[in-house]
C-alpha positions as CSV (number, residue, x, y, z in Angstrom):
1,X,204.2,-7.6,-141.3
2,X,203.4,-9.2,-138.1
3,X,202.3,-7.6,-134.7
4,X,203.2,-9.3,-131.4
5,X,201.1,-8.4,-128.6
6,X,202.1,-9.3,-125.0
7,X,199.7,-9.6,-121.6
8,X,200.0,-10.8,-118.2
9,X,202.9,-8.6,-116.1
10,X,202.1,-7.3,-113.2
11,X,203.0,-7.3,-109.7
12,X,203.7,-10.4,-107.9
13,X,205.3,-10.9,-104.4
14,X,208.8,-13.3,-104.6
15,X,207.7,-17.2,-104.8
16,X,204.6,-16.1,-106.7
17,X,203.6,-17.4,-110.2
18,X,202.9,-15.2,-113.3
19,X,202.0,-16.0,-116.6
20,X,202.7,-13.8,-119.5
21,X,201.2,-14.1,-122.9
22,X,202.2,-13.4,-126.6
23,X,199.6,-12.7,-129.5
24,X,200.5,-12.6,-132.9
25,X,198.7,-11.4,-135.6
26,X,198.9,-10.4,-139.5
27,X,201.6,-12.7,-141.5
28,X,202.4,-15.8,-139.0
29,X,202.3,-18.9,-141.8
30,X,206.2,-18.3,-142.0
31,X,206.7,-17.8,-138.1
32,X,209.7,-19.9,-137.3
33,X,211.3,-19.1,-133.7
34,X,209.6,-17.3,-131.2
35,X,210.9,-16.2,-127.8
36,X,210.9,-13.8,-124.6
37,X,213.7,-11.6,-124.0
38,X,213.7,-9.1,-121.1
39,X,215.3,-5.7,-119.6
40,X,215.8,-4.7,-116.3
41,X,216.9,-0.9,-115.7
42,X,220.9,-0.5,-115.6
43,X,221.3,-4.2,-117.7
44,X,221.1,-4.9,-121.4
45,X,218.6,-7.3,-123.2
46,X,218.6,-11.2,-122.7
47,X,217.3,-13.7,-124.1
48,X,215.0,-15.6,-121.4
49,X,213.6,-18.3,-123.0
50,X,212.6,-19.2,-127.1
51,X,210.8,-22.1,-128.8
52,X,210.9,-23.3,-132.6
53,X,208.3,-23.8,-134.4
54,X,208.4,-27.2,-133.3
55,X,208.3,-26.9,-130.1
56,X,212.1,-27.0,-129.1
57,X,212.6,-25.1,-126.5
58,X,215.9,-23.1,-124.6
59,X,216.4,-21.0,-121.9
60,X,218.7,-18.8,-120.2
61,X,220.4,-20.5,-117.1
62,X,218.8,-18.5,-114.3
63,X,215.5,-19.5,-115.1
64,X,215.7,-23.1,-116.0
65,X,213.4,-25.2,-114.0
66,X,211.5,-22.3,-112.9
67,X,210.2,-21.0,-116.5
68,X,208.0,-22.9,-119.3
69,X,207.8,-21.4,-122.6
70,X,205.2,-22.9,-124.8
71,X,203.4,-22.2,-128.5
72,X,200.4,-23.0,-130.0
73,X,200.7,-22.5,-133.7
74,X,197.0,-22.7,-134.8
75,X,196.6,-19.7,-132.9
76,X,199.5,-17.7,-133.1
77,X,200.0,-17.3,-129.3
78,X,203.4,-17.9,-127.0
79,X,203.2,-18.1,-123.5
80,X,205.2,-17.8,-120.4
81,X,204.4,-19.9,-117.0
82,X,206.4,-18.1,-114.7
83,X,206.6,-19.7,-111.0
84,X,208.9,-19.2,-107.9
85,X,209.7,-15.7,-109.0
86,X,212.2,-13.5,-107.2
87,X,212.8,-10.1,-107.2
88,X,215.9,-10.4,-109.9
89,X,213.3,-11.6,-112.1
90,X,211.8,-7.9,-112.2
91,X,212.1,-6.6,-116.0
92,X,210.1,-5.6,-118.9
93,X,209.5,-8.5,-120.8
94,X,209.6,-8.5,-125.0
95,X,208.0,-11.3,-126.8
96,X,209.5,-12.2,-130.3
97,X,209.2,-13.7,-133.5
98,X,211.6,-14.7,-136.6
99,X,209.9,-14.6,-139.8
100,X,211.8,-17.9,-142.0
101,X,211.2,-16.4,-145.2
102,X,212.3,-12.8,-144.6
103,X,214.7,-13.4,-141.5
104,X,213.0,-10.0,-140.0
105,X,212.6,-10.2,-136.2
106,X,209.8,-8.9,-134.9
107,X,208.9,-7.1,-131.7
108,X,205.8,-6.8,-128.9
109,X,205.6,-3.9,-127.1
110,X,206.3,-5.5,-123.4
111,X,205.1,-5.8,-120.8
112,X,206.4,-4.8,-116.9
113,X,207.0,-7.5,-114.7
114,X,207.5,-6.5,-110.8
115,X,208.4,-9.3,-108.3
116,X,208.3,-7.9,-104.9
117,X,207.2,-7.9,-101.3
């Protein structure tokens, strides 16, 4: 089992910067692909941005260029350096992980996200 813990949402005013973090914990050796999906009320789940193990990353059109996900896999964490944020970017925010060996996804609990003025 692993358990994926996220931090860092909030409320930040459009153009602002936020950072979200991802903690995982319990068993990450086989940890391949890790990512950050989100929901806004009214919309289904999409996939913002993931990251392989190796550092390849991917992200969803609308927030290329202003979005950088990165890993590091000594200590289980994923982060999320958010900048130049507007109010469409408002959404609960889910970090995940793919175990290799099982193929089980796993889930954080999310976190809120607000951009507004």
């Amino acid at each position: 089992q692993v358990q994926l813990v996220e931090s860092g949402g909030g409320l930040v005013q459009p153009g602002g910067s936020l950072r979200l973090s991802c903690a995982a914990s319990g068993a990450t050796l086989s940890l391949a692909a890790m990512g950050w999906y989100r929901q806004a009320p009214g919309k289904q789940r999409e996939l913002v941005a993931q990251i392989s193990k190796f550092g390849i990353t991917d992200y969803t059109d609308s927030v290329k260029g202003r979005f950088t996900i990165s890993r590091d896999n000594a200590r289980n964490t994923m982060a999320l350096q958010m900048s130049n944020l507007k109010p469409e970017d408002t959404a609960g925010y889910y970090c995940t992980a793919e175990d290799a060996l099982t193929e089980t996804a796993y889930w954080g609990q999310g976190t809120q996200e607000t951009v507004s003025s």
